[in-house]
C-alpha positions in Angstrom: 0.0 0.0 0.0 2.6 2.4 1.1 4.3 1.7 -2.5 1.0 2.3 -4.8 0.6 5.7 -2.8 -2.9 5.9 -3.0 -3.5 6.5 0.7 -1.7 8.4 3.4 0.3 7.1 6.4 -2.6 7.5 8.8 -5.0 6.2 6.2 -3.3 2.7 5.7 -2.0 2.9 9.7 -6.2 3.1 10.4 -6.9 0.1 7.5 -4.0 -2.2 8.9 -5.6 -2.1 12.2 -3.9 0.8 14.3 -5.6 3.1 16.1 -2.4 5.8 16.1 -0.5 6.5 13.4 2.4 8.0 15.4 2.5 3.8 16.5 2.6 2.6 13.3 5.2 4.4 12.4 7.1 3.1 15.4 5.9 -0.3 14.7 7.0 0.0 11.2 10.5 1.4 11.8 11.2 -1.0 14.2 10.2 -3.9 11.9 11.5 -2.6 8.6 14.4 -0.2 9.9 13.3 2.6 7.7 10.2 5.2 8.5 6.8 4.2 6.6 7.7 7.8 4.2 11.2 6.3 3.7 10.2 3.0 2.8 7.6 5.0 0.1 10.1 6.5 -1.3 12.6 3.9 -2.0 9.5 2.4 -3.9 8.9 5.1 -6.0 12.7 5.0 -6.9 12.7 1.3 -7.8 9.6 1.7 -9.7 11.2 4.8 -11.8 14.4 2.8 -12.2 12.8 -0.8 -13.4 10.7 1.7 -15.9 13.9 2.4 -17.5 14.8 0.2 -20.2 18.5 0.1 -21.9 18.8 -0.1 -25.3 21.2 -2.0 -27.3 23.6 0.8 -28.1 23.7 1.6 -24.1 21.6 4.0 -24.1 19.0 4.5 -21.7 15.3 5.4 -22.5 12.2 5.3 -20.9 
């Protein structure tokens, strides 16, 4: 969920059963070792860097 970006921190905190967001986030960092924003974000790199395709002649398009 965090990845798609479709809902905010608090939103998918409340759908994934936790009544306070400021928890989840402790919850998560703990677990993952990054915050819930940080862990978005290195999904929206990944997803911008696998949409880049390289071309034969080494070039790089999207």
């Amino acid at each position: 969920m965090l990845k798609e970006g479709e809902h905010s921190i608090t939103e998918i905190a409340d759908m994934t059963g936790f009544c306070d967001a400021k928890y989840f986030r402790e919850v998560f960092r703990k677990h993952f070792g990054v915050s819930p924003s940080e862990y978005r974000g290195k999904g929206t790199a990944e997803k911008e860097n696998s949409d880049l395709k390289q071309d034969n002649d080494g070039s790089v398009s999207k």
